[in-house]
N, C-alpha and C positions, 0 to 999 in steps of 0.2 A: 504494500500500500504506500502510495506515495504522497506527502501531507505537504499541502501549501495552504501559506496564510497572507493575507497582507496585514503587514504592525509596521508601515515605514515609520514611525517614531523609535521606533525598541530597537535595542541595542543589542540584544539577546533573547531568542525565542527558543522555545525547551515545547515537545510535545510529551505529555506524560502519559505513558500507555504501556500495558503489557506490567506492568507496576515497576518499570524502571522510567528515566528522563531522558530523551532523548535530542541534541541539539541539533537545532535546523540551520541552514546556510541559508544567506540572507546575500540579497541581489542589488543591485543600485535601483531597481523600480519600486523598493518596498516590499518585494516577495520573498518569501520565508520558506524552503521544502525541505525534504527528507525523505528518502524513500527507507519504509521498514518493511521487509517482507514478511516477518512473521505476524503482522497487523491484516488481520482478513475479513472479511462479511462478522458484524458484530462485535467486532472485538472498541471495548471502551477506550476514550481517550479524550485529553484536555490538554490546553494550551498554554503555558507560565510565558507571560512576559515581563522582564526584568527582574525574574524573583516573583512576583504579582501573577497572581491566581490561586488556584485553576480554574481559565475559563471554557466555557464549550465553544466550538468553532465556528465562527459566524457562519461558513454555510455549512452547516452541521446535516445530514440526511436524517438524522434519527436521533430523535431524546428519547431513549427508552425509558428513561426514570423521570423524563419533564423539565422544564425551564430550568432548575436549578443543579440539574444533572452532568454529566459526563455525553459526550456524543459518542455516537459508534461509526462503524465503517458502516456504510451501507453500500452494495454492489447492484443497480441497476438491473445488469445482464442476467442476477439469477431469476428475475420472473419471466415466467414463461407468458406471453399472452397469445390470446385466444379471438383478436380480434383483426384477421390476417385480412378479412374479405371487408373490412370497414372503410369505406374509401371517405366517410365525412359528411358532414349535411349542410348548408349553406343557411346563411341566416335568413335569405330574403323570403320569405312564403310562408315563416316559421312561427309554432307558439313554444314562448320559454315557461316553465316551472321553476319557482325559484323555493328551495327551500331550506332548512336548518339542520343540520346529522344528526345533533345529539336531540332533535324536542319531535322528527317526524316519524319516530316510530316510538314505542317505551322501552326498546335497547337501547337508542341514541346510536347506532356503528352502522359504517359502511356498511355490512353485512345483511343487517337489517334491514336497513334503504334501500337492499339488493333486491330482498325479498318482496319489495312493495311497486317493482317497475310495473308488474300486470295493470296496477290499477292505472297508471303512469300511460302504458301504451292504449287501454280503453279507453282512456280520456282524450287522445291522440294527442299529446304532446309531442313535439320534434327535441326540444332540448330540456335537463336538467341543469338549473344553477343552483350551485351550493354552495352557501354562505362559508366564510373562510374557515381554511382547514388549518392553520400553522399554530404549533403548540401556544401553548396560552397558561399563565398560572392558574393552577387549581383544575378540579373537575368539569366546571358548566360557563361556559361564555357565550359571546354571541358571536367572536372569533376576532375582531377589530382590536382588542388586546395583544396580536399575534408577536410572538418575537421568534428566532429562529426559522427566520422564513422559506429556506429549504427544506425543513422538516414538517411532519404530519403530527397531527393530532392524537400520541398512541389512545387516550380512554374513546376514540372513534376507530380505531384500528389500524391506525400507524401507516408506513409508504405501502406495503404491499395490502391492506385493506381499501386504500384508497384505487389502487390497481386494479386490484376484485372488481370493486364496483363499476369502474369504466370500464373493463371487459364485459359484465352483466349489460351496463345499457348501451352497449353498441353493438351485443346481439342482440339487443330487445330493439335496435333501430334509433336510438335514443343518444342524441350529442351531449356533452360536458360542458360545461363551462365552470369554471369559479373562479369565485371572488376574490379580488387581490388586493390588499391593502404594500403602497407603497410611498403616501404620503405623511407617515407616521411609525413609529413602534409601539407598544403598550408598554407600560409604565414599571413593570414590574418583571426581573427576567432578563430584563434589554444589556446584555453583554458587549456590544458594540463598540462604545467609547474608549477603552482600554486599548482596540485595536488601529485607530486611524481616525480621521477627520470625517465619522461618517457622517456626521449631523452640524448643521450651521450656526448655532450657536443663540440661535432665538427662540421663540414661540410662534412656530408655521401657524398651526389652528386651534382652535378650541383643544383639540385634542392631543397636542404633546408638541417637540421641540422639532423643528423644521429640518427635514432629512438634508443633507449638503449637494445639492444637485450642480449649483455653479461655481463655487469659492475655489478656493487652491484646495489641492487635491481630492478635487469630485470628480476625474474622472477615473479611477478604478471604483467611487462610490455607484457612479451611473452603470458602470460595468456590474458591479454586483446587485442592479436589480432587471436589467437587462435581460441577465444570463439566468436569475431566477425565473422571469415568464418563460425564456425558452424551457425553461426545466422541466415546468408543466407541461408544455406542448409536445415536446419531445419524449422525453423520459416518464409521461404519465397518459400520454396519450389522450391530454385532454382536447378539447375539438373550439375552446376561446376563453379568453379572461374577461372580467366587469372587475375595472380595474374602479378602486375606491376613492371619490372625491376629487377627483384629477385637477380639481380650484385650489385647492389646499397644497399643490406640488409648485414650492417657488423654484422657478428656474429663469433665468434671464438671458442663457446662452441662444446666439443663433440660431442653431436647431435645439429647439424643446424635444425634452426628453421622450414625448410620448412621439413626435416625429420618429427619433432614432429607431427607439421601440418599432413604431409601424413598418420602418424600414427592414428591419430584422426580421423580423415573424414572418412579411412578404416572400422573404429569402427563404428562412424555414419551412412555410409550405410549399413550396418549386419542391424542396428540398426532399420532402414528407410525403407529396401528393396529396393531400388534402386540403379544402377550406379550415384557415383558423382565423379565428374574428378577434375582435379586440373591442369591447362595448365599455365606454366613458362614462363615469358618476360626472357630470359636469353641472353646477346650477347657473355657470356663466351665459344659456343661450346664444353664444358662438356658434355661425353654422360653421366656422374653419373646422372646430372640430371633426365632425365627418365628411369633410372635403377631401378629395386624394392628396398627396404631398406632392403630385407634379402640379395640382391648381393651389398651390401655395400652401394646403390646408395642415393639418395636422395625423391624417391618414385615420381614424379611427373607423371602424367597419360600422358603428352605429355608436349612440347614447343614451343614457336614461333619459327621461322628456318629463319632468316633473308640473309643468303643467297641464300636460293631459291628464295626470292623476288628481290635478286641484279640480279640475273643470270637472271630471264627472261626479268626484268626491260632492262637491257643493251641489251640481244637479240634483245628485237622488239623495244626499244626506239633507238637505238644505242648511250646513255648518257656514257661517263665515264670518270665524272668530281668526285670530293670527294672519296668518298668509294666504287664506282662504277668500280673505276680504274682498281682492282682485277678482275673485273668478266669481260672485254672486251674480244672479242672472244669467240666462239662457247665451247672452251675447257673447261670454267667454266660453262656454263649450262651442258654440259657431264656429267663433275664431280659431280653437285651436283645432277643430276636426277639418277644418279647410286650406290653414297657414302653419301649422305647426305648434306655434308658440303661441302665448297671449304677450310677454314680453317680448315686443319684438324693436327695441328701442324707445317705449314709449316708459309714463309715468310708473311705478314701482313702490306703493302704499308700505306696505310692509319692509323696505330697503329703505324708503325715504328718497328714492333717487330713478332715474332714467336706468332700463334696465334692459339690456339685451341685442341683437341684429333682425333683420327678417331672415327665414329661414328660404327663401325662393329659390328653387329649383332643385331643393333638396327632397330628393324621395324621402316618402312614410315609412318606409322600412330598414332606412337608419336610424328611426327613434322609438324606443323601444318605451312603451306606453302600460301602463298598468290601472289598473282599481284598485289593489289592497299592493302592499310587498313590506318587505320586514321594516323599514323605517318607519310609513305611513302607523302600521298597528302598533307598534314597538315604541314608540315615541310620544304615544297615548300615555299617561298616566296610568290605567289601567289595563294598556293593552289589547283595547277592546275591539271588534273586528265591526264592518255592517253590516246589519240585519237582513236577513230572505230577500225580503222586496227592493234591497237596495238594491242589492247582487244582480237580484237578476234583470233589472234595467241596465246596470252599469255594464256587467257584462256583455246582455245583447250590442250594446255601441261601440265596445272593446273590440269584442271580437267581430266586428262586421267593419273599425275602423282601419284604413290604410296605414295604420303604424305596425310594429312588431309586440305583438300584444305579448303581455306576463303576466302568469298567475302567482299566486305566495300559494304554499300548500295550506290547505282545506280549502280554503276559498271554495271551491269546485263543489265543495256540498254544504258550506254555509256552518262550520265548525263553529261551534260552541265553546270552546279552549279557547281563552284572552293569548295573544304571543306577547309575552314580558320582557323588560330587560331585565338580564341577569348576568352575575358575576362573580365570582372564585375567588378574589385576591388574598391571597396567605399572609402581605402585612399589615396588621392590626390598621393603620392610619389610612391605606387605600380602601380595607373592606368597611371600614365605618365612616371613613366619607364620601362612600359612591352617590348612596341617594340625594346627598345636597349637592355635589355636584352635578348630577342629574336633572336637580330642581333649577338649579343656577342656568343650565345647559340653556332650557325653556323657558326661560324669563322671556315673558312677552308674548307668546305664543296663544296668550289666551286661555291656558287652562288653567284651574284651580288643582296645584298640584299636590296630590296625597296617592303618591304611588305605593304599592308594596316594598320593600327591603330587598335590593338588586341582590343582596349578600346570602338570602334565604335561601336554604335548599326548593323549600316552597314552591317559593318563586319559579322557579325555572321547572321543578314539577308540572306544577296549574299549565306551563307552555305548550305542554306535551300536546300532541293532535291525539283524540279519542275515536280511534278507528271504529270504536263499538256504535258512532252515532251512526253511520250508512246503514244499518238496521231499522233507522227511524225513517217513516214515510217521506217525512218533508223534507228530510236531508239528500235522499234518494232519490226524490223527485229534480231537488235541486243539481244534483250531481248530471241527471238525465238531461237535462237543458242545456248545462256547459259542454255535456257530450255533443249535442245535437248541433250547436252551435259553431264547436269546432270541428266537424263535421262537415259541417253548411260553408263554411270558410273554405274547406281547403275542397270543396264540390264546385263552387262560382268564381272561376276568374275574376269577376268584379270585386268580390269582397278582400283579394289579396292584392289588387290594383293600389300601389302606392304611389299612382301621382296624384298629389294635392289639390292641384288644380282642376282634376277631373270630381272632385266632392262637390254637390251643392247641399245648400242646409237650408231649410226655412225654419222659425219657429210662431208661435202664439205670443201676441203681445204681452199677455198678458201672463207670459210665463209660465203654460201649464203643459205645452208638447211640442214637440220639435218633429221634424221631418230629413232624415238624412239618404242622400240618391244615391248610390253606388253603380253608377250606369244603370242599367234597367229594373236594378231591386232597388228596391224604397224600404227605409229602416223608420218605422212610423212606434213616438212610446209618448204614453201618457205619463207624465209622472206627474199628477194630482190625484187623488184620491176619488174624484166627478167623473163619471164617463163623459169624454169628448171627442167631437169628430173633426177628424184630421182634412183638408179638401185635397186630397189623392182618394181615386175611384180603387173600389174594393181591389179584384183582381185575381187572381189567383193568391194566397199565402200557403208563403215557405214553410214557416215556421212562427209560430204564436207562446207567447208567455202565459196566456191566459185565454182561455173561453168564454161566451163565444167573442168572436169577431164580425162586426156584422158593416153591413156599407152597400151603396149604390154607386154608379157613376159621377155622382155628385163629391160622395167622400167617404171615406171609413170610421163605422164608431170601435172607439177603443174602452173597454172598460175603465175604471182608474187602476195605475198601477202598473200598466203593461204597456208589453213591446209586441209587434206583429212584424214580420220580414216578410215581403211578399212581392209581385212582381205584378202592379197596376194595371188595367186592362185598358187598351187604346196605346 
């Protein structure tokens, strides 16, 4: 085994392994190696610089004892995979699932989450996202704590259960993606500092000290987060990253890091033969971001689009307390199911300021558009999800709108389990001030905050998804409709047509129903509680949320509550 580190400050690097010390040669670029051959698959080892340690290895493959542990060797080439005939799936046409290892089954492990792809592929999903895997202190996170970012989660079942599971859903026909945090480390665990200049010396975001992407020597920093996405892609065979917050990544060099990145991965799949995507947490409304990097942009294959999730949220909740404020009224779902954004340079209530670009001529299917996903419920005070009748409005527009539409798991049958934040931390002063920092987080936000105890085993219990409710009528019911719907999507070319410009939208002045065109289907929903008649002539229908459906030439009544998809006569 042969051990490189970079410590260009250290004067002496020593790898302790084998239970002797063993000194590494050290290079004029900052590189530290050593080759030990009797060091093989598993075998433990840590890093002394200057006398100082023992640390575990920034790209460490494996903590088998956790954050505070010793790293082992991990050898790639010994799994076997099983996914020889997997040539990829492409994001454009696609529905994502996004969900959490440890809360979507009551094992919490890859293995687990293996065993639940059936329900995965009856629902017809194309992709699983899973929230981040890289170790984390303690048992239960929501993974954004991660440090050791080459390694895997062992209480989810370490690199090779992670492996299992993408062999499982890519014979189940089912892409990967996960979540990548690389504008931050978690707080506790973070071994880093000791070894180089890998952080700037500030406070990047809310959430910790600013990773060193441009200063003096950021670049083997930028190289070691580079080479961790390929790691995924390559060595784990996952099919794209959502990479986390990519606002919160200071970089000021000519080409930004997330260009370089685009640039790489391009290379990698030539390389691979397959599609691998690269999807942006961005809340900067930039269309550079999913621009190609020869149109100047920043190459991402798509982004989160967080105002379509305000605009339907406030449609069928009717909330618009916080940042929600913006989207009250019919005229902000308009907007963004036609233009992308509702910021699109204009006024910005909840920022105080002008906010955003137009997004013109940007296809729907670089923005990947949701109803519920782990921030949205998570970031609730109590975690709370929306109710049947929301769903199933909101989702009829989702899944019939030209974006790249995501689920959060249960969604899909209306789970009754709040998703909670929660969190592990082993030092007394992080685990007893999560929740005020939590509270502080949402200042402003509009709620009245009285969450549960992030520290609670509880907590992160209650998260769990309750497979027992798809037993219950009305969950099953609900499940059958997001079937049918993603169904009915991927059956009508129009419904997976993502140019913008091809939407028209009416709605009711008066704010009680809207009408959206998908070429020849018409997405007609009441959301009042009054039956009202929409002026599109009955028609043939698709697919209905509710019975009956009744209409002449003149126009269709829709009960309160309901969506009708159907294909107008004349």
């Amino acid at each position: 085994m042969i051990f490189d580190v970079w410590a260009p400050n250290a004067t002496a690097v020593e790898v302790e392994t084998l239970d002797r010390r063993f000194p590494l040669t050290g290079r004029a670029d900052g590189w530290w190696s050593l080759d030990v051959p009797d060091a093989t698959h598993g075998t433990r080892y840590t890093y002394v610089l200057d006398g100082d340690g023992p640390y575990p290895d920034p790209r460490s493959r494996r903590q088998p004892e956790g954050v505070f542990g010793p790293s082992a060797v991990y050898d790639h080439a010994r799994y076997t995979w099983a996914d020889h005939d997997w040539t990829g799936r492409d994001l454009r046409g696609a529905v994502i699932y996004e969900l959490h290892i440890g809360t979507f089954t009551p094992e919490g492990t890859f293995q687990a989450a293996a065993g639940r792809l059936d329900h995965l592929v009856e629902l017809g999903v194309d992709f699983v996202e899973i929230m981040p895997v890289a170790p984390v202190p303690g048992a239960r996170n929501w993974g954004y704590d991660g440090v050791d970012l080459y390694a895997v989660n062992e209480t989810y079942g370490g690199p090779d259960g992670l492996k299992t599971f993408v062999d499982a859903c890519h014979r189940a026909g089912i892409g990967v993606i996960l979540d990548v945090v690389y504008n931050h480390l978690g707080p506790s665990g973070n071994f880093l500092h000791p070894f180089g200049p890998y952080f700037g010396g500030f406070e990047g975001s809310y959430w910790g000290e600013a990773v060193n992407l441009d200063g003096p020597g950021s670049d083997p920093v930028r190289r070691y987060f580079v080479d961790n996405a390929l790691q995924w892609l390559r060595d784990y065979h996952i099919d794209g990253l959502r990479l986390d917050a990519v606002h919160a990544l200071h970089d000021k060099r000519a080409t930004h890091l997330l260009a370089e990145l685009a640039e790489e991965v391009d290379a990698l799949s030539c390389a691979v033969g397959r599609p691998l995507s690269l999807i942006a947490e961005s809340d900067l409304n930039d269309p550079r971001m999913v621009r190609s990097l020869d149109a100047g942009g920043l190459g991402m294959t798509a982004q989160w689009n967080d105002d379509v999730h305000h605009a339907l949220h406030t449609a069928v909740s009717g909330e618009t307390h916080g940042y929600y404020a913006d989207f009250a009224g019919l005229s902000a779902l308009v907007k963004v199911l036609t233009r992308g954004v509702l910021h699109d340079g204009g006024h910005s209530s909840f920022r105080g300021r002008a906010h955003g670009r137009p997004y013109t001529g940007v296809p729907g299917h670089r923005l990947v558009a949701c109803l519920q996903n782990h921030d949205q419920i998570g970031n609730r005070p109590m975690g709370d999800r929306l109710p049947m009748p929301a769903l199933k409005l909101g989702a009829g527009l989702l899944l019939t709108s030209p974006f790249t539409p995501m689920l959060f798991m249960g969604e899909e049958w209306g789970a009754g389990t709040p998703f909670l934040f929660f969190s592990d931390h082993v030092e007394p002063h992080l685990r007893e001030s999560e929740g005020e920092r939590r509270k502080k987080e949402f200042d402003g936000f509009g709620y009245t905050w009285e969450a549960p105890d992030p520290s609670a085993e509880e907590t992160f219990l209650r998260s769990k998804l309750d497979w027992q409710e798809l037993k219950e009528e009305a969950h099953w019911s609900l499940l059958c409709w997001y079937r049918d719907l993603i169904a009915l999507r991927r059956a009508l070319p129009e419904l997976t047509d993502p140019r913008l410009d091809r939407v028209r939208v009416e709605t009711d002045p008066g704010g009680q129903w809207l009408v959206m065109w998908r070429g020849g289907v018409c997405v007609s929903v009441n959301f009042g509680t009054d039956t009202v008649t929409v002026p599109v002539p009955r028609g043939r229908v698709l697919l209905a949320s509710d019975d009956p459906v009744t209409g002449d030439e003149e126009g269709t009544r829709l009960p309160g509550q309901s969506l009708v998809i159907h294909r107008p006569s004349g």
